[in-house]
N, C-alpha and C positions, 0 to 999 in steps of 0.2 A: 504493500500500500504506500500512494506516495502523498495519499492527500492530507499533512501535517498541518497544524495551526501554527501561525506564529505566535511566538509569546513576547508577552508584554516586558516579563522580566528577565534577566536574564542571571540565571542561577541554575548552581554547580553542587550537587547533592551525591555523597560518594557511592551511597547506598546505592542511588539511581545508574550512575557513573558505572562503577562496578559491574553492577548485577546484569547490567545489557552483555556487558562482554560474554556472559556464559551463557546466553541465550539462545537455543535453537530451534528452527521451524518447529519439529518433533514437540520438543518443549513447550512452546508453546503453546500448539494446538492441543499438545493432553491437558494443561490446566485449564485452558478455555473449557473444553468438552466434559472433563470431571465438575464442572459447576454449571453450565448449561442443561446436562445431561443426568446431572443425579441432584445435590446439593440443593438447584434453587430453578428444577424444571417448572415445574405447577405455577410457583407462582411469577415466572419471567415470562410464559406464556400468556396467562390472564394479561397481567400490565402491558406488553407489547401490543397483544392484539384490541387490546381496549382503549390504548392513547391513540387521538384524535389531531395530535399536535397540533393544539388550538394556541398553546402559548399562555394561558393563564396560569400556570405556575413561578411565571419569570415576576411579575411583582411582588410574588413572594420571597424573592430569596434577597438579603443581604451584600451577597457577591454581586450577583447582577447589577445592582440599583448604586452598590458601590463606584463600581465601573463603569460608568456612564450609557449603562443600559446596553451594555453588548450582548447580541442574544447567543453567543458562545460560552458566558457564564452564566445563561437561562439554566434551571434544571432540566430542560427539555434537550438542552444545546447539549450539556452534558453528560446525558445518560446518549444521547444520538452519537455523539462523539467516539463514546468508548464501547458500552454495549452492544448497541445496534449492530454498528460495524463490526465488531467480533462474529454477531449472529450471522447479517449477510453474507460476511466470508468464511463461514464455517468456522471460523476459528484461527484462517490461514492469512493470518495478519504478522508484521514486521516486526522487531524487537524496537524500530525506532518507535511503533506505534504505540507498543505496549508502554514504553518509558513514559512515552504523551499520554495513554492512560491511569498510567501511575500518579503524575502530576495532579492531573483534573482531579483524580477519585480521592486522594490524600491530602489535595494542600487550595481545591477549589471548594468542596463541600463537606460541612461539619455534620452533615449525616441530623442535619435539627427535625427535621418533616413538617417545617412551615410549610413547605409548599403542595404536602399533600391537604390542609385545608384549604386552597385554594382551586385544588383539580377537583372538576364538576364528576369526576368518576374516584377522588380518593386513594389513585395511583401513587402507593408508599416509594418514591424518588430513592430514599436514603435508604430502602432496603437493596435498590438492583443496583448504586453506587457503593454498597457495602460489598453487591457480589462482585463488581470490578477489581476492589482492594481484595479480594478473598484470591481470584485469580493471577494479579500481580503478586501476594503473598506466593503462592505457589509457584510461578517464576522466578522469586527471587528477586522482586521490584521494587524493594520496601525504602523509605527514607531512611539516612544511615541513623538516625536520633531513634526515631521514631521505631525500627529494628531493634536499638539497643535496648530500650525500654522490654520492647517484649520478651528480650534475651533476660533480662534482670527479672521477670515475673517467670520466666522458664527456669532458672537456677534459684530463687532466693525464696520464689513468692511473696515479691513486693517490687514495685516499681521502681526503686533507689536504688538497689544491691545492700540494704541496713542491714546487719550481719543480725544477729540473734542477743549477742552483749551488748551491740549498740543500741540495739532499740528497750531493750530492761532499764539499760543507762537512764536513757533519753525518757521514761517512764518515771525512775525514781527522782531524777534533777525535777522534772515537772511536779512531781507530789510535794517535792520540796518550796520549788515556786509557789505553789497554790498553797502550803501552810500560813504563809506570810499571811493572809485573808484566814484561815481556818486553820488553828495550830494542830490540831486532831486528825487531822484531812487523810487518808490514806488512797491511795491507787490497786484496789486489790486487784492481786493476780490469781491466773487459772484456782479462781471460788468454785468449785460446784454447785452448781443447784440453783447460782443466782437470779434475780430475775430479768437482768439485762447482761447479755455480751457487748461492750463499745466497739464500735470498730471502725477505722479511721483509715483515710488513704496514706499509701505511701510518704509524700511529700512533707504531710505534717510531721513528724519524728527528724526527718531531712531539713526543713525550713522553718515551719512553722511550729513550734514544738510547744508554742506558748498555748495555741488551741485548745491543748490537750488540760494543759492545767486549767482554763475556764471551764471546759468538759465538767472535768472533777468539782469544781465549787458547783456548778450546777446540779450534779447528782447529788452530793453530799447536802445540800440546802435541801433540797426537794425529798431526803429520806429515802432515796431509790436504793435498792440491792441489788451492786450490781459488781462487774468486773469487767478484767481486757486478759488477754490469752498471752502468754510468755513467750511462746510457740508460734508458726508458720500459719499464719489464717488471719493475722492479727489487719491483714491491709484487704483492704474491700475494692480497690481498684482492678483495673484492668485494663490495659493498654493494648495487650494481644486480640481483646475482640476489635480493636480499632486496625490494627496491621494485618487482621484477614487471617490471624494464627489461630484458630478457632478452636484447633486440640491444646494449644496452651492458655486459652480461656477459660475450654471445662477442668483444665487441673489446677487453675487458681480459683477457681469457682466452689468446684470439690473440695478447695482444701479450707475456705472461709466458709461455708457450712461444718464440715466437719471439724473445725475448732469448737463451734458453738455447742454439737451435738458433744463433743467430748466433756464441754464444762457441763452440759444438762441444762443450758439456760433456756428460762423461759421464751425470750424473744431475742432480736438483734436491734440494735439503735444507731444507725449509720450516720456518723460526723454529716457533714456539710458537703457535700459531694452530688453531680447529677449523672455525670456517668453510670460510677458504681454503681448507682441506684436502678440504672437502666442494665448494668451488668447483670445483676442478681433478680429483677423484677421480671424480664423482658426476652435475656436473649441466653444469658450464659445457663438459668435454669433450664429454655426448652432443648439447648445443645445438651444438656445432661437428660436428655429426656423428660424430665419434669414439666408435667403442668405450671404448676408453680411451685415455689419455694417452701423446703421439708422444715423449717422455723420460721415464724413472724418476722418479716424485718418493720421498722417503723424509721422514717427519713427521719433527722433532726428536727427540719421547722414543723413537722407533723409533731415531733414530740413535743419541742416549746410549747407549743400551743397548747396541750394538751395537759401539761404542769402548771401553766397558769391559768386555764379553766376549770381547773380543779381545785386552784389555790394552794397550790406546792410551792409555787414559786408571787413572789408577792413584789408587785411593782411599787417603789417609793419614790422614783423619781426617774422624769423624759429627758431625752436629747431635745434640746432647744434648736440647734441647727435643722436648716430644711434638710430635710433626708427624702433619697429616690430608691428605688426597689428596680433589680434589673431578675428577670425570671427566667433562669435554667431552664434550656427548653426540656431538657432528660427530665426534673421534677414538675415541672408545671404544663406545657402541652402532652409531656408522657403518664402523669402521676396527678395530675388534679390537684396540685396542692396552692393553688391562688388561693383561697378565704382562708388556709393558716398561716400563709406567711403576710397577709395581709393583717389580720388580727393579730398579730407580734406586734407589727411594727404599730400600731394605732392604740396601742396597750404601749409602750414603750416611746414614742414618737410625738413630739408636738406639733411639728410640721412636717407631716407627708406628704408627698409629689408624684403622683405618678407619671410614668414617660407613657406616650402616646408614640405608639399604636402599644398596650400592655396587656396585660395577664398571657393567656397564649398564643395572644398575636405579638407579642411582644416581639423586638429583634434577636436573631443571634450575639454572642460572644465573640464569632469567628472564631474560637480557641477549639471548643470541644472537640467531639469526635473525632482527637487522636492529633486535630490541626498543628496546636501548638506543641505535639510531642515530636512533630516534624522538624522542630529546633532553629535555630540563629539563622540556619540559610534563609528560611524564609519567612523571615519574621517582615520584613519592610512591605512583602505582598499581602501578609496577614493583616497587616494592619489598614493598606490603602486600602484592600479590600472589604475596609470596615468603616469606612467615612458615614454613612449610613446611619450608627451606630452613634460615634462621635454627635454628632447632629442631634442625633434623640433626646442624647443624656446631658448636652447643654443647653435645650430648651426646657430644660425642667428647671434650672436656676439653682438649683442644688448644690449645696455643701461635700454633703456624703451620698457614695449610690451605697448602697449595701448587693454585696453579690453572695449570696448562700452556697458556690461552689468554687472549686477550688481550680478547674479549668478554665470557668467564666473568671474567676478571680483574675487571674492571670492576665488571660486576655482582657481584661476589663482596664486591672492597671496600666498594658502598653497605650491602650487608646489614649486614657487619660494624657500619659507622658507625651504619647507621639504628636495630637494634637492639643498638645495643654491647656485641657481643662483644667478651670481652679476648683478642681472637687478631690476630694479621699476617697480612697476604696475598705469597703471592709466587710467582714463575715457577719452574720446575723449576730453570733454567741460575743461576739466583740460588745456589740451596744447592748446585748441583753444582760453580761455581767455588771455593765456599769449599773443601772436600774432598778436590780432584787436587791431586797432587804436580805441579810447574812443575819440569822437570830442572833444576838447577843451570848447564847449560850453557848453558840459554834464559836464565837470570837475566843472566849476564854479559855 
Protein backbone atom coordinates (compact mmCIF):
# COMPACT_ATOMS: atom_id res chain seq x y z
CA UNK A 1 0.00 0.00 0.00
CA UNK A 2 1.23 3.25 -0.89
CA UNK A 3 -1.46 5.55 0.19
CA UNK A 4 0.23 7.04 3.50
CA UNK A 5 -0.94 10.24 5.24
CA UNK A 6 1.33 12.86 5.82
CA UNK A 7 1.90 13.81 9.25
CA UNK A 8 1.70 16.93 10.97
CA UNK A 9 4.49 16.04 13.29
CA UNK A 10 7.31 14.94 12.95
CA UNK A 11 8.46 12.22 15.60
CA UNK A 12 10.96 9.60 16.05
CA UNK A 13 9.54 6.79 18.44
CA UNK A 14 12.19 3.73 18.86
CA UNK A 15 9.56 1.22 19.66
CA UNK A 16 7.94 2.29 16.28
CA UNK A 17 11.43 2.64 14.62
CA UNK A 18 12.54 -0.70 15.63
CA UNK A 19 9.60 -2.84 15.41
CA UNK A 20 9.14 -2.00 11.57
CA UNK A 21 12.55 -3.59 10.88
CA UNK A 22 11.37 -7.19 11.98
CA UNK A 23 8.30 -6.92 10.10
CA UNK A 24 7.09 -9.30 7.52
CA UNK A 25 4.30 -9.70 4.87
CA UNK A 26 3.71 -13.34 6.66
CA UNK A 27 3.64 -11.35 9.98
CA UNK A 28 1.62 -9.20 9.21
CA UNK A 29 -1.09 -10.63 7.73
CA UNK A 30 -1.33 -13.54 10.73
CA UNK A 31 -1.89 -10.77 13.26
CA UNK A 32 -4.23 -8.91 11.18
CA UNK A 33 -6.38 -12.35 10.52
CA UNK A 34 -5.84 -13.73 14.35
CA UNK A 35 -8.13 -10.53 15.22
CA UNK A 36 -10.23 -10.17 12.33
CA UNK A 37 -10.97 -13.74 12.22
CA UNK A 38 -11.27 -14.86 15.88
CA UNK A 39 -10.77 -12.04 18.60
CA UNK A 40 -13.01 -9.21 17.44
CA UNK A 41 -15.04 -11.17 14.25
CA UNK A 42 -18.90 -10.57 15.48
CA UNK A 43 -18.40 -7.41 16.51
CA UNK A 44 -16.12 -5.75 13.47
CA UNK A 45 -18.74 -7.03 11.26
CA UNK A 46 -21.90 -5.57 12.86
CA UNK A 47 -19.94 -1.92 13.11
CA UNK A 48 -18.41 -2.11 9.53
CA UNK A 49 -21.48 -3.01 7.96
CA UNK A 50 -23.71 -0.61 9.88
CA UNK A 51 -21.47 2.68 9.60
CA UNK A 52 -23.19 4.96 7.15
CA UNK A 53 -20.14 7.37 7.12
CA UNK A 54 -22.27 10.10 7.70
CA UNK A 55 -19.54 11.95 9.69
CA UNK A 56 -21.37 12.62 12.82
CA UNK A 57 -18.98 11.36 15.15
CA UNK A 58 -16.10 13.99 14.04
CA UNK A 59 -17.61 16.71 16.42
CA UNK A 60 -17.31 14.52 18.96
CA UNK A 61 -13.82 13.93 19.21
CA UNK A 62 -11.32 16.33 20.96
CA UNK A 63 -8.52 15.51 18.30
CA UNK A 64 -10.53 16.53 15.54
CA UNK A 65 -11.81 19.85 16.67
CA UNK A 66 -8.39 20.37 18.13
CA UNK A 67 -6.91 20.20 14.72
CA UNK A 68 -8.74 22.49 12.82
CA UNK A 69 -11.28 20.00 11.93
CA UNK A 70 -9.26 17.75 9.70
CA UNK A 71 -11.57 14.81 9.00
CA UNK A 72 -8.36 12.56 9.05
CA UNK A 73 -8.44 12.87 12.86
CA UNK A 74 -12.53 12.23 12.56
CA UNK A 75 -13.05 8.83 14.30
CA UNK A 76 -14.53 7.92 11.10
CA UNK A 77 -11.17 9.11 9.32
CA UNK A 78 -9.54 6.83 11.69
CA UNK A 79 -10.93 3.77 12.04
CA UNK A 80 -11.03 4.13 7.65
CA UNK A 81 -7.42 4.78 7.80
CA UNK A 82 -6.30 1.61 9.78
CA UNK A 83 -9.08 -0.96 9.82
CA UNK A 84 -10.99 -0.61 6.81
CA UNK A 85 -7.81 -0.93 4.92
CA UNK A 86 -6.52 -3.95 6.69
CA UNK A 87 -10.06 -5.50 5.86
CA UNK A 88 -10.17 -4.41 2.20
CA UNK A 89 -6.80 -5.97 1.68
CA UNK A 90 -7.07 -8.95 3.42
CA UNK A 91 -4.63 -8.05 5.65
CA UNK A 92 -1.90 -7.60 2.95
CA UNK A 93 -0.81 -4.24 3.91
CA UNK A 94 2.88 -2.66 4.23
CA UNK A 95 4.94 -2.45 7.42
CA UNK A 96 5.06 1.27 6.45
CA UNK A 97 1.40 1.09 6.86
CA UNK A 98 1.07 -0.61 9.83
CA UNK A 99 3.61 1.98 11.65
CA UNK A 100 0.85 4.67 10.25
CA UNK A 101 -1.45 2.41 12.09
CA UNK A 102 0.31 2.22 15.07
CA UNK A 103 0.56 6.13 15.39
CA UNK A 104 -3.37 6.91 14.60
CA UNK A 105 -4.45 3.91 17.18
CA UNK A 106 -1.92 4.94 20.01
CA UNK A 107 -1.09 8.41 20.16
CA UNK A 108 -4.55 9.94 17.90
CA UNK A 109 -7.23 8.25 20.05
CA UNK A 110 -7.71 7.87 23.87
CA UNK A 111 -10.12 5.17 23.36
CA UNK A 112 -12.91 7.87 25.46
CA UNK A 113 -16.34 6.69 23.39
CA UNK A 114 -17.56 10.30 23.11
CA UNK A 115 -18.00 9.61 19.91
CA UNK A 116 -20.02 6.78 20.15
CA UNK A 117 -22.92 9.06 21.67
CA UNK A 118 -22.87 10.99 18.95
CA UNK A 119 -23.22 7.95 16.07
CA UNK A 120 -27.15 7.63 15.25
CA UNK A 121 -26.22 3.66 15.37
CA UNK A 122 -23.83 3.71 18.69
CA UNK A 123 -20.97 2.38 16.64
CA UNK A 124 -18.29 1.67 19.85
CA UNK A 125 -15.03 3.67 17.73
CA UNK A 126 -12.76 2.88 20.67
CA UNK A 127 -13.43 -0.75 20.71
CA UNK A 128 -12.33 -1.53 16.73
CA UNK A 129 -9.38 1.33 17.46
CA UNK A 130 -8.55 -0.84 20.54
CA UNK A 131 -8.47 -3.93 17.89
CA UNK A 132 -5.96 -1.81 15.79
CA UNK A 133 -3.51 -1.49 18.82
CA UNK A 134 -4.25 -5.36 19.61
CA UNK A 135 -3.00 -6.13 16.00
CA UNK A 136 0.15 -3.60 16.16
CA UNK A 137 0.72 -5.32 19.66
CA UNK A 138 1.11 -8.60 17.88
CA UNK A 139 3.49 -7.10 15.31
CA UNK A 140 5.47 -5.74 17.47
CA UNK A 141 4.24 -1.91 16.84
CA UNK A 142 4.15 -0.70 20.36
CA UNK A 143 5.58 2.98 21.50
CA UNK A 144 8.85 2.32 23.15
CA UNK A 145 7.30 4.18 26.67
CA UNK A 146 4.40 2.80 26.34
CA UNK A 147 5.86 -1.08 25.67
CA UNK A 148 7.98 -0.48 28.70
CA UNK A 149 5.01 0.15 30.96
CA UNK A 150 3.44 -3.15 29.87
CA UNK A 151 6.81 -4.81 30.20
CA UNK A 152 7.00 -3.57 34.01
CA UNK A 153 3.18 -4.96 34.70
CA UNK A 154 4.58 -8.23 32.95
CA UNK A 155 7.55 -8.66 35.51
CA UNK A 156 6.42 -6.71 38.63
CA UNK A 157 2.66 -6.22 38.45
CA UNK A 158 2.69 -2.72 38.67
CA UNK A 159 3.34 -0.20 36.22
CA UNK A 160 6.70 1.50 37.90
CA UNK A 161 8.89 -1.61 38.33
CA UNK A 162 8.30 -0.67 42.61
CA UNK A 163 10.12 -3.80 43.93
CA UNK A 164 8.15 -5.32 46.91
CA UNK A 165 10.49 -3.30 49.85
CA UNK A 166 9.98 -0.35 48.02
CA UNK A 167 6.54 -0.03 48.15
CA UNK A 168 6.16 -1.46 52.20
CA UNK A 169 8.79 1.47 52.49
CA UNK A 170 6.73 3.98 50.79
CA UNK A 171 3.45 2.60 52.86
CA UNK A 172 5.17 2.85 56.27
CA UNK A 173 6.84 6.62 55.42
CA UNK A 174 3.14 7.53 54.44
CA UNK A 175 1.58 6.11 57.87
CA UNK A 176 4.05 8.03 59.32
CA UNK A 177 3.19 11.38 57.31
CA UNK A 178 -0.48 11.00 58.15
CA UNK A 179 0.21 10.46 62.17
CA UNK A 180 1.38 14.05 62.04
CA UNK A 181 -2.86 14.64 61.72
CA UNK A 182 -3.77 11.26 63.78
CA UNK A 183 -0.81 10.18 66.07
CA UNK A 184 -2.64 6.51 66.27
CA UNK A 185 -3.08 6.29 62.59
CA UNK A 186 -1.97 3.00 61.30
CA UNK A 187 -1.77 1.53 57.51
CA UNK A 188 -2.76 -2.05 58.18
CA UNK A 189 -1.28 -4.74 56.16
CA UNK A 190 -2.48 -8.11 54.53
CA UNK A 191 -5.62 -7.86 57.61
CA UNK A 192 -7.87 -10.77 56.89
CA UNK A 193 -11.20 -10.41 56.87
CA UNK A 194 -11.26 -6.65 56.47
CA UNK A 195 -13.99 -4.85 55.07
CA UNK A 196 -12.14 -2.83 52.59
CA UNK A 197 -9.00 -3.91 50.36
CA UNK A 198 -7.30 -0.11 49.14
CA UNK A 199 -5.87 -0.22 46.02
CA UNK A 200 -4.14 2.37 44.20
CA UNK A 201 -2.26 2.74 40.88
CA UNK A 202 1.03 2.32 40.33
CA UNK A 203 2.27 5.99 40.16
CA UNK A 204 1.06 6.97 43.51
CA UNK A 205 4.00 5.00 45.75
CA UNK A 206 6.30 6.37 42.52
CA UNK A 207 5.06 10.03 42.73
CA UNK A 208 2.42 10.74 44.52
CA UNK A 209 2.96 8.91 47.65
CA UNK A 210 1.31 11.64 49.62
CA UNK A 211 -2.23 10.36 48.22
CA UNK A 212 -1.99 7.54 50.06
CA UNK A 213 -1.42 9.07 53.43
CA UNK A 214 -4.82 11.28 52.98
CA UNK A 215 -6.23 7.79 51.80
CA UNK A 216 -5.47 6.61 55.52
CA UNK A 217 -6.86 9.88 57.51
CA UNK A 218 -9.91 9.36 55.47
CA UNK A 219 -10.52 5.71 56.50
CA UNK A 220 -9.27 6.16 59.98
CA UNK A 221 -11.86 9.37 60.53
CA UNK A 222 -14.67 7.51 58.97
CA UNK A 223 -14.12 4.11 61.27
CA UNK A 224 -13.74 1.97 58.18
CA UNK A 225 -11.93 -1.66 58.58
CA UNK A 226 -9.85 -1.89 56.25
CA UNK A 227 -6.22 -2.68 54.66
CA UNK A 228 -3.68 -2.79 51.52
CA UNK A 229 -1.95 -6.00 50.59
CA UNK A 230 2.03 -6.26 51.14
CA UNK A 231 2.17 -8.43 48.06
CA UNK A 232 1.71 -8.32 44.08
CA UNK A 233 -2.02 -7.09 43.43
CA UNK A 234 -1.54 -4.07 45.41
CA UNK A 235 -1.71 -1.74 41.88
CA UNK A 236 -5.07 -1.72 40.16
CA UNK A 237 -3.78 -0.23 36.98
CA UNK A 238 -3.16 -1.42 33.71
CA UNK A 239 -1.37 -0.24 30.82
CA UNK A 240 -1.05 -3.78 28.90
CA UNK A 241 -4.85 -3.49 28.15
CA UNK A 242 -3.90 -0.18 26.43
CA UNK A 243 -0.69 -1.64 24.39
CA UNK A 244 -3.07 -4.46 23.00
CA UNK A 245 -1.12 -7.01 25.41
CA UNK A 246 -4.33 -8.52 26.54
CA UNK A 247 -2.72 -11.89 28.02
CA UNK A 248 -0.78 -9.53 30.38
CA UNK A 249 -3.93 -7.69 31.21
CA UNK A 250 -5.64 -10.87 32.45
CA UNK A 251 -2.46 -11.77 34.64
CA UNK A 252 -2.50 -8.33 36.26
CA UNK A 253 -6.07 -8.41 36.43
CA UNK A 254 -5.97 -12.02 38.19
CA UNK A 255 -3.53 -11.14 40.35
CA UNK A 256 -5.57 -7.73 41.98
CA UNK A 257 -8.45 -9.97 42.45
CA UNK A 258 -6.66 -12.57 43.83
CA UNK A 259 -4.99 -10.30 46.51
CA UNK A 260 -8.35 -9.23 47.76
CA UNK A 261 -9.78 -12.95 47.64
CA UNK A 262 -6.55 -13.96 49.80
CA UNK A 263 -7.03 -11.19 52.49
CA UNK A 264 -11.05 -12.39 52.51
CA UNK A 265 -12.05 -8.79 52.09
CA UNK A 266 -15.24 -7.63 51.88
CA UNK A 267 -15.01 -5.23 48.94
CA UNK A 268 -12.35 -3.26 46.97
CA UNK A 269 -12.08 0.79 47.18
CA UNK A 270 -10.16 1.94 44.13
CA UNK A 271 -7.94 5.29 44.65
CA UNK A 272 -8.68 7.87 42.10
CA UNK A 273 -8.09 6.33 38.98
CA UNK A 274 -10.54 5.81 35.44
CA UNK A 275 -8.74 3.48 33.60
CA UNK A 276 -8.20 1.00 36.30
CA UNK A 277 -11.78 1.25 36.85
CA UNK A 278 -12.50 0.49 33.23
CA UNK A 279 -9.75 -2.27 33.65
CA UNK A 280 -11.41 -4.32 36.23
CA UNK A 281 -15.39 -3.08 35.46
CA UNK A 282 -15.27 -3.50 31.60
CA UNK A 283 -12.79 -5.39 29.81
CA UNK A 284 -9.95 -7.15 31.97
CA UNK A 285 -12.85 -9.16 33.84
CA UNK A 286 -14.64 -10.39 30.41
CA UNK A 287 -10.85 -11.27 29.16
CA UNK A 288 -10.97 -13.52 32.26
CA UNK A 289 -14.04 -14.71 31.29
CA UNK A 290 -16.14 -13.17 33.80
CA UNK A 291 -19.22 -11.57 33.78
CA UNK A 292 -18.40 -9.38 36.01
CA UNK A 293 -16.07 -8.88 38.92
CA UNK A 294 -15.68 -12.04 41.75
CA UNK A 295 -15.46 -8.95 44.62
CA UNK A 296 -17.23 -5.51 44.95
CA UNK A 297 -15.19 -2.95 43.76
CA UNK A 298 -16.47 0.69 44.74
CA UNK A 299 -14.45 3.89 42.63
CA UNK A 300 -13.34 6.48 45.22
CA UNK A 301 -15.66 9.52 44.58
CA UNK A 302 -18.58 6.62 44.63
CA UNK A 303 -17.05 6.16 48.02
CA UNK A 304 -16.61 9.86 49.35
CA UNK A 305 -19.96 10.23 48.71
CA UNK A 306 -21.09 7.70 50.34
CA UNK A 307 -19.18 8.51 54.00
CA UNK A 308 -20.49 11.73 53.82
CA UNK A 309 -24.16 10.61 53.30
CA UNK A 310 -23.94 8.63 55.93
CA UNK A 311 -22.17 11.12 58.19
CA UNK A 312 -18.77 9.34 58.58
CA UNK A 313 -17.07 11.86 57.34
CA UNK A 314 -18.36 15.57 58.55
CA UNK A 315 -17.68 18.74 56.48
CA UNK A 316 -16.52 21.80 58.60
CA UNK A 317 -15.20 23.86 56.30
CA UNK A 318 -15.32 24.83 52.00
CA UNK A 319 -12.76 25.98 49.51
CA UNK A 320 -13.41 29.49 48.83
CA UNK A 321 -11.66 29.47 45.53
CA UNK A 322 -13.98 28.83 42.27
CA UNK A 323 -13.22 25.29 41.79
CA UNK A 324 -14.13 23.32 38.07
CA UNK A 325 -14.69 19.48 37.88
CA UNK A 326 -13.19 17.86 34.72
CA UNK A 327 -14.98 14.19 34.26
CA UNK A 328 -12.83 10.90 33.53
CA UNK A 329 -14.48 9.66 30.63
CA UNK A 330 -13.56 5.76 32.12
CA UNK A 331 -15.79 6.81 35.51
CA UNK A 332 -18.26 9.16 34.30
CA UNK A 333 -19.50 8.34 30.51
CA UNK A 334 -18.22 4.56 31.48
CA UNK A 335 -19.47 4.23 35.26
CA UNK A 336 -22.34 6.97 35.80
CA UNK A 337 -20.66 8.56 38.47
CA UNK A 338 -21.62 12.44 37.75
CA UNK A 339 -24.35 13.01 40.84
CA UNK A 340 -21.28 11.61 43.26
CA UNK A 341 -18.72 13.53 42.25
CA UNK A 342 -20.91 16.40 41.98
CA UNK A 343 -22.27 16.14 45.41
CA UNK A 344 -18.60 16.13 46.97
CA UNK A 345 -17.72 18.96 45.51
CA UNK A 346 -21.15 21.08 46.43
CA UNK A 347 -20.79 19.59 50.04
CA UNK A 348 -17.03 20.63 50.10
CA UNK A 349 -17.01 23.74 47.44
CA UNK A 350 -18.29 27.34 47.72
CA UNK A 351 -17.83 28.14 44.28
CA UNK A 352 -18.49 25.58 41.76
CA UNK A 353 -18.05 25.92 37.91
CA UNK A 354 -18.97 23.75 35.76
CA UNK A 355 -17.16 23.46 32.11
CA UNK A 356 -19.56 23.25 29.25
CA UNK A 357 -20.08 20.82 27.30
CA UNK A 358 -19.90 18.57 31.04
CA UNK A 359 -20.82 15.56 32.94
CA UNK A 360 -20.50 12.89 29.98
CA UNK A 361 -20.25 15.18 27.39
CA UNK A 362 -17.71 16.46 28.91
CA UNK A 363 -14.11 16.77 26.86
CA UNK A 364 -11.21 14.28 26.94
CA UNK A 365 -7.99 14.53 28.94
CA UNK A 366 -6.19 13.42 25.75
CA UNK A 367 -3.87 11.56 28.36
CA UNK A 368 -5.82 8.34 29.00
CA UNK A 369 -6.11 5.36 27.02
CA UNK A 370 -2.54 4.50 27.26
CA UNK A 371 -1.96 8.22 25.23
CA UNK A 372 0.22 9.65 27.72
CA UNK A 373 2.14 6.35 28.52
CA UNK A 374 3.23 6.88 24.91
CA UNK A 375 5.93 9.26 26.63
CA UNK A 376 8.01 12.61 25.86
CA UNK A 377 8.18 11.92 22.05
CA UNK A 378 4.84 12.85 21.86
CA UNK A 379 3.80 14.99 24.36
CA UNK A 380 3.84 18.42 22.04
CA UNK A 381 1.16 16.41 19.61
CA UNK A 382 -0.68 15.57 22.82
CA UNK A 383 -1.16 18.43 23.91
CA UNK A 384 -1.94 20.67 20.59
CA UNK A 385 -4.07 18.02 20.02
CA UNK A 386 -5.98 19.23 23.16
CA UNK A 387 -6.40 23.08 22.52
CA UNK A 388 -10.17 22.17 22.69
CA UNK A 389 -9.74 21.38 26.04
CA UNK A 390 -7.55 24.27 27.13
CA UNK A 391 -10.44 26.60 25.95
CA UNK A 392 -13.15 24.70 28.03
CA UNK A 393 -11.39 24.97 31.34
CA UNK A 394 -10.42 28.80 30.88
CA UNK A 395 -13.82 29.75 30.29
CA UNK A 396 -14.83 28.57 33.44
CA UNK A 397 -12.75 31.23 35.30
CA UNK A 398 -11.47 28.88 37.75
CA UNK A 399 -8.81 28.65 40.23
CA UNK A 400 -8.68 24.84 40.68
CA UNK A 401 -10.03 22.19 38.16
CA UNK A 402 -10.04 19.12 40.30
CA UNK A 403 -9.28 15.85 38.09
CA UNK A 404 -10.27 12.58 40.05
CA UNK A 405 -7.73 10.46 37.84
CA UNK A 406 -4.45 10.09 37.67
CA UNK A 407 -4.14 9.91 33.61
CA UNK A 408 -6.42 12.87 33.29
CA UNK A 409 -4.36 14.29 36.05
CA UNK A 410 -1.58 14.39 34.07
CA UNK A 411 -2.76 15.38 31.04
CA UNK A 412 -4.64 17.93 32.62
CA UNK A 413 -1.40 19.48 34.27
CA UNK A 414 0.41 19.61 30.66
CA UNK A 415 -2.49 21.65 29.35
CA UNK A 416 -2.47 23.93 32.10
CA UNK A 417 1.53 24.49 31.73
CA UNK A 418 1.56 24.26 27.97
CA UNK A 419 -1.13 26.91 27.49
CA UNK A 420 -0.81 28.71 30.83
CA UNK A 421 -3.73 28.71 32.41
CA UNK A 422 -3.75 30.60 35.84
CA UNK A 423 -5.48 27.47 37.52
CA UNK A 424 -4.03 24.38 39.98
CA UNK A 425 -4.62 20.81 39.21
CA UNK A 426 -5.73 18.54 41.88
CA UNK A 427 -7.30 15.16 43.08
CA UNK A 428 -10.66 15.15 44.65
CA UNK A 429 -9.07 13.50 48.28
CA UNK A 430 -6.80 16.60 48.18
CA UNK A 431 -9.74 19.35 48.84
CA UNK A 432 -11.75 16.68 50.80
CA UNK A 433 -8.98 16.30 53.44
CA UNK A 434 -8.70 19.92 53.84
CA UNK A 435 -12.60 20.09 54.90
CA UNK A 436 -13.50 16.89 57.46
CA UNK A 437 -13.50 17.58 60.80
CA UNK A 438 -10.49 14.99 62.48
CA UNK A 439 -12.47 14.15 66.09
CA UNK A 440 -10.50 15.40 68.78
CA UNK A 441 -10.09 12.19 70.14
CA UNK A 442 -8.04 10.92 66.81
CA UNK A 443 -5.98 14.18 67.60
CA UNK A 444 -4.73 12.89 70.88
Amino acid sequence: MSNLLPQKWDITDIGLEEGIKRLTPDKIRTSIKKVLESEGVARINAYVNTCIHCGLCAVACHVYLSNDCDPRFSPVGKVKNTLWEMIKHDGKVSPEFMKQAAEISYTECTLCKRCSMYCPFGIDMAYLISLVRRMCHLCGLVPQYLQDTANSHSVTMNQMWVKQDEWIDTLQWQEEEAQAEIPSLRIPLDKEGADVMYSVIGPEPKFLAQLINYAAIIFNVAGIDWTMPSFDGWDNSDMAMYSGDWEVMGRVKKAHFEAAMKLKVKKIVMGECGHAFRSVYDVGNRWLGWKMHPIPIVHAIQFYAELIRQGRLKIVRKIKEPVTFHDPCNIMRGRGLMDDARYVLQQICEDFREMYPTREHNYCCNAGGGVINCGPPWKKKRVESNKIKAEQMAATGAKIVVTPCHNCHSGIEDIIHYYKLPMKNVFLIELLVECIEIPEELKA
